[in-house]
Structures are given as C-alpha cells and as structure tokens.
C-alpha positions, 0 to 999 in steps of 0.5 A: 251487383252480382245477380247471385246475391240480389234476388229481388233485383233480378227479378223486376223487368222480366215481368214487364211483358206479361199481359195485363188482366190474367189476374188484374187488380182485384182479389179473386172470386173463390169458389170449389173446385170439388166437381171441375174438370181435370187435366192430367201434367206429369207425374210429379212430388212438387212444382211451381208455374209461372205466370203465363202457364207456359214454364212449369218446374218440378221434381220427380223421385228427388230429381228436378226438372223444367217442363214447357207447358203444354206438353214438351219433353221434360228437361232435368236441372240442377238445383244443387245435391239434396232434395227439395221442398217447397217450389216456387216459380217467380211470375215471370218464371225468372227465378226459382225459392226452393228448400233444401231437405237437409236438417234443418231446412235451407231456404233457397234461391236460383236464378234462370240462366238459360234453357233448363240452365239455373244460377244457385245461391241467389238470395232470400229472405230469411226463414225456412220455405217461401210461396210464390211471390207477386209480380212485379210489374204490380207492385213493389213484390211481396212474399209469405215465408214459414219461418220455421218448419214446425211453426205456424207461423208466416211472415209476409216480406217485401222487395225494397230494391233488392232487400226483403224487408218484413212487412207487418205482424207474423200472421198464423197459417197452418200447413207444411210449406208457406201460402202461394200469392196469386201474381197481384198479391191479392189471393193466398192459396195453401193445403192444410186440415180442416176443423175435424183435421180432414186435407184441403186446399184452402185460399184466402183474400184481401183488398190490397196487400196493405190488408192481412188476408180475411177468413180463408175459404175451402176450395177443393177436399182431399190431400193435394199439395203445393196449390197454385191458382191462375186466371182469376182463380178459376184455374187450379194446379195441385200435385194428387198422389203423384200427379201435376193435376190442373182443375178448370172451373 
C-alpha cells in the first residue's frame, strides 16, 4: 500500500512510544483559563501539536513551517501552493490534515517524511476541515470533520484499518473550523460565540467515544483560534492576535 493514500494506516505504530497518563482514559476535568498564566510560542495565524508538546507546526503570512518546541529555529515546509486552514497534527505528529483555501475548500493529508520533509495527497475523510484526531495507541482512531465550510454540521469518523468510516449522527457545532480531540478521544476543544454572540473557546466531554459529547463548558473569553488541550486539560494552546500562546493552569 503506497502511504500516500492510506492515511490512517501510517499512522497507527508511531504512537506506540508515547507514554501513557499524558491524558489517560478519563475525560478531562474542565475548567477556565480566564486568569493562567501565559507563555509567548511564536507569532503564528495557525498551527497544531503533537501529543508530547515537542513538534509544533504552523503558518505565518500564507507560509508553513515546523517549529521544535521549546524553542528551536523555525523550519519552513512545503504543504503545496495555496494557503491553509485548519491545521491538524496527528498525536504522534506523524501525519498532518490541513485545508486548502482555495474555492471551495480542499480537505487535505500529508505524511511526515522526514525533518521539515512532508509527503502530500495522503487520504482523508471526506468533508471540508477535520480537528486533531485520537491517538491510536487508545483505540481505534477517531476524528470530528465539518462537512462543509458554512454548515454546522460535524460528523465524527473512525480509522477502520485504513478507511475512515462515519460513525454515528452528525452532530451541530458551531464554529469556523472542526473541534479538536484531546489524544483519548474523550475531550473536544473548538472557538466559537456564546449566547450574546461574544468569541470563546469552548470544550466539551464524554464518557467514551461510544457517547456523542455532553453540553460544552467555556474555558477561556476572547477571539482565539485553533484550540488544543493537553496534560489533562490544564495545558491550553491558542493563536491570540497573531501569537502561539500556551495558558497553564
């Protein structure tokens, strides 16, 4: 099987390293972020992270670029000629969904070949952005795509050796882009508006990933973008007007 096409498939063994109880087998206990304290990455319009916190990538001014965390020299790579929405860094940071901004949007894949060395056209599921996705040393992988860019709609898929296959009823989520899963599955993390249509961040949990998510919980006011939580929720990462930001509490 060529790994170009087969997403899911590359992405299963690299995890099996990770160490266990980062983000266990329990949903998170959430709470605000309103008063941490905050710790200045990189200046950044998007990005994503990989489970252990030590890969970041991201994009600056329609330019995409790897970043070893904490601190290194910023590496630029090549996602192909457009610009992009929606990053999103497998857990083990091994493979990369990304949008392209072109009209309509372009779900994308990409499979880490190397240092700052990316392999484009890997496959995806079907729809217009997808969030982080699950670990896969946790079970069988799962996902949360928008299907379409001005729907509210969000299907949730899952790795069936190499395909991803829908799981369950779409569900609605307001927001621009799709919800993140905190690596178990267990916790999604997405920006949005409250009721009086002011930005947060919002998250939300579940029991197992046999279970749609429960009512979600604001964790932090303000306009951030592209929300990831780690470290059993008490580790927040945001892009704030132009900055990677990450809030500890």
């Amino acid at each position: 099987m060529a790994p170009s096409r087969y997403l899911a498939l590359a992405l299963a063994c690299t995890g099996c390293d990770l160490a266990f109880g980062l983000d266990g087998e329990d949903p998170c206990s959430l709470g605000s972020f309103d008063t941490a304290q905050t710790t200045d990455i990189t200046e950044a319009d998007d990005f994503s992270i990989d489970w252990d916190e030590t890969l970041a990538v991201y994009t600056r001014a329609g330019l995409a670029f790897e970043l070893a965390l904490p601190g290194a020299t910023p590496k630029p790579i090549d996602l192909g000629p457009y610009s992009m929405l929606g990053l999103s860094l497998t857990p083990e940071g091994n493979a990369l969904f990304y949008t392209a901004s072109i009209e309509p949007p372009v779900l994308r894949g990409a499979l880490r070949a190397g240092d700052a060395q990316w392999q484009l056209d890997a496959g995806v599921p079907r729809g217009s952005y997808a969030g982080t996705p699950s670990a896969d040393v946790l079970g069988p992988r799962r996902v949360l795509v928008r299907m379409r860019p001005a729907d509210a709609e969000i299907v949730e898929y899952e790795d069936d050796n190499g395909r991803w296959v829908p799981v369950g009823e779409p569900h609605t989520v307001e927001g621009a882009v799709a919800p993140n899963l905190t690596p178990n599955g267990l916790t999604m993390v997405y920006a949005g508006v409250d009721a009086e249509q002011q930005p947060a961040i919002f998250a939300a949990t579940r029991a197992s990933t046999a279970d749609w998510f429960g009512t979600p919980t604001i964790i932090l006011r303000g306009m951030h973008r592209s929300p990831l939580l780690f470290g059993r929720c008490k580790r927040l990462y945001t892009v704030d007007t132009g900055v990677l930001r990450r809030f500890d509490r």
